[in-house]
N, C-alpha and C positions, 0 to 999 in steps of 0.2 A: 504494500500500500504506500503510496506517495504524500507525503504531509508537505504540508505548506508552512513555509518559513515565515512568508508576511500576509502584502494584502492576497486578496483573492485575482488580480492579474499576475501579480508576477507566477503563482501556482498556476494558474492558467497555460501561463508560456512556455513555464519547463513540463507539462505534461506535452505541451506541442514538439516541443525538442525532442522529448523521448520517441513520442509516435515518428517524428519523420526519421529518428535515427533506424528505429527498429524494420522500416520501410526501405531503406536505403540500402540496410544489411540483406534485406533479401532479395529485392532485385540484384544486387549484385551476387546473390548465391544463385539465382538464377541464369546470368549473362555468363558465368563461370562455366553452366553445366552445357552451353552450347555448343561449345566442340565435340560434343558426345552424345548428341540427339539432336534431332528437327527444336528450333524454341516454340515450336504452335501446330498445332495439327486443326486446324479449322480448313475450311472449305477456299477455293478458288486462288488465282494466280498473286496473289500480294502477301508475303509475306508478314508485314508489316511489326508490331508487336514493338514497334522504339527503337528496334535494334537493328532492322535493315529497309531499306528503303521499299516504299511500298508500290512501285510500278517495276515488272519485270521486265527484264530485253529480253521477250522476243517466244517464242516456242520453241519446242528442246531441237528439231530440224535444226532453228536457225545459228543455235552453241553447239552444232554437229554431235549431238546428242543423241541416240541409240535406244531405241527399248524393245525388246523381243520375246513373244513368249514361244517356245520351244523353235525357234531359230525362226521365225516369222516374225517380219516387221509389223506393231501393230499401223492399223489402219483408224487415218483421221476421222472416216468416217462410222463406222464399225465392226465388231470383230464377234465371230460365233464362237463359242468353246462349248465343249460338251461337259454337264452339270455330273457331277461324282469321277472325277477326271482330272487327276495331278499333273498342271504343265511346270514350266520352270519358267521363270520370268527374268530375263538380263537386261542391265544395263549399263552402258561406257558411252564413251568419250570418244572421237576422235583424235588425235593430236593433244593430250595432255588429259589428265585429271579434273577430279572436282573435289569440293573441301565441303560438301553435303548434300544429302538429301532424303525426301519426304516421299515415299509412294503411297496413295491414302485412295481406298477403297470402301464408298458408301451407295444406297442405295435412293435415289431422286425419283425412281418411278413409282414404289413402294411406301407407303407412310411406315414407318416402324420396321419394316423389314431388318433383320439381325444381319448383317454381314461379317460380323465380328473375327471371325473364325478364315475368311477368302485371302489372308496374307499369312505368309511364314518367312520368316529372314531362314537364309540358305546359307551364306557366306558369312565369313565369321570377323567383316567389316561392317555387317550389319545387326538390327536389332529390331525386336519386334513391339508393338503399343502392348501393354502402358508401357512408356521408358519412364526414366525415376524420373518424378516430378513431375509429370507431363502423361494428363488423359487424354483420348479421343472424346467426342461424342459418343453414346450408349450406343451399339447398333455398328459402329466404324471400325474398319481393319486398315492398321498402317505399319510401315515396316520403315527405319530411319541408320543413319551411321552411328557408330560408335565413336569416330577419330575424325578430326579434322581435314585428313591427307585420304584420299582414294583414288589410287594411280594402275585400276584395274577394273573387271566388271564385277559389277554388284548382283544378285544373285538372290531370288526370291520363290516358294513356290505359290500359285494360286490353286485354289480349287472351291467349290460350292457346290452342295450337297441337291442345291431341286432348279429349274427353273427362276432366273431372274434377269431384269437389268441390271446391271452393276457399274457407276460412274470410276472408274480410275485415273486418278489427279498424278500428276507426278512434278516436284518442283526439285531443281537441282541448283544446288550454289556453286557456280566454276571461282567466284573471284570476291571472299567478304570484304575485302580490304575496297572495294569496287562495287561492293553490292551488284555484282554480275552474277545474277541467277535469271533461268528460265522456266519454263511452265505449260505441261500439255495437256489434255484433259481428254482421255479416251471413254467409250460405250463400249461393255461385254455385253451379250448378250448369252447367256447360259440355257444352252438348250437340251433336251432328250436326244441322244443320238438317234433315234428312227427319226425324230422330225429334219432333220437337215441330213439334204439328197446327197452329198458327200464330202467326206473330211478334210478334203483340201481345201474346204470353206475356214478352215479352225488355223487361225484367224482370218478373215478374209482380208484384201489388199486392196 
């Protein structure tokens, strides 16, 4: 309990010191833990959060950016996969590395639909949601870095149990010191394999 020395401002002022002290100490335990996870796992291409600037350059194409599930490019517009059906999901770089990122998998066609479960970290420079200190939304699968530096492909599996939409965000930080990250936003479509006429639709292109 904090006791007051005199009038009732100056008590006032030093409980204000303490609060913004205790505020300050923990954002900065938070700005700490970003080399070692995404700092936000919320929806859409802005980072934002104080700590990096909130318009990104550009789609992961234009940072020659790579994402593929079982060696297929996905496609901008969208992509079939069959539902109880373990793909692998890669991604790099061309010509250099990148110092993080967010692969985040929810569902916008569903209200409440659980996706929870559609992300697995593969690579052991990845990691899977919740990372410390840092939840998704109820319902969200995401997979984020451990380390700062990744000078290799990142490596993920997906899979989903029944028929769904499933929106896949991917934002990737090539340059913090630059706030050069990028951001693409793919559509799975998880289907019964009898319904789709054949498997070289999985992904389509």
């Amino acid at each position: 309990m904090m006791k007051c020395v005199s009038e009732l401002g100056r008590c006032s002022h030093t409980i204000a010191l303490h609060i913004n002290y205790v505020v300050l100490v923990l954002l900065c335990s938070k700005v700490s833990a970003y080399p070692d996870m995404a700092g936000s796992c919320h929806s859409g291409g802005s980072i934002g959060g104080g700590f990096h600037g909130t318009q990104n350059s550009g789609s992961l194409e234009k940072g020659n950016i790579q994402i593929y599930i079982d060696d297929q490019k996905l496609s901008a517009e969208k992509n079939i996969l069959f539902s109880n059906t373990a793909y692998t999901l890669e991604l790099n770089r061309d010509n250099g590395g990148f110092q993080g990122f967010l692969i985040r998998a929810s569902s916008s066609a569903v209200d409440d639909l659980d996706v929870s479960s559609v992300l697995t970290a593969k690579s052991q420079n990845s990691q899977d949601e919740p990372f410390v200190g840092l939840y998704c939304d109820p319902g969200v699968s995401a997979v984020t870095h451990r380390a700062s530096a990744i000078d290799d492909t990142v490596t993920a599996l997906i899979n989903f149990g029944s028929t769904a939409v499933i929106d896949l965000e991917v934002t990737v930080m090539v340059n913090v010191a630059t706030d050069e990250y990028y951001y693409s936003k793919y559509e799975l479509q998880f289907q019964e394999e009898d319904n789709v006429n054949s498997p070289t639709s999985v992904p389509t292109n």
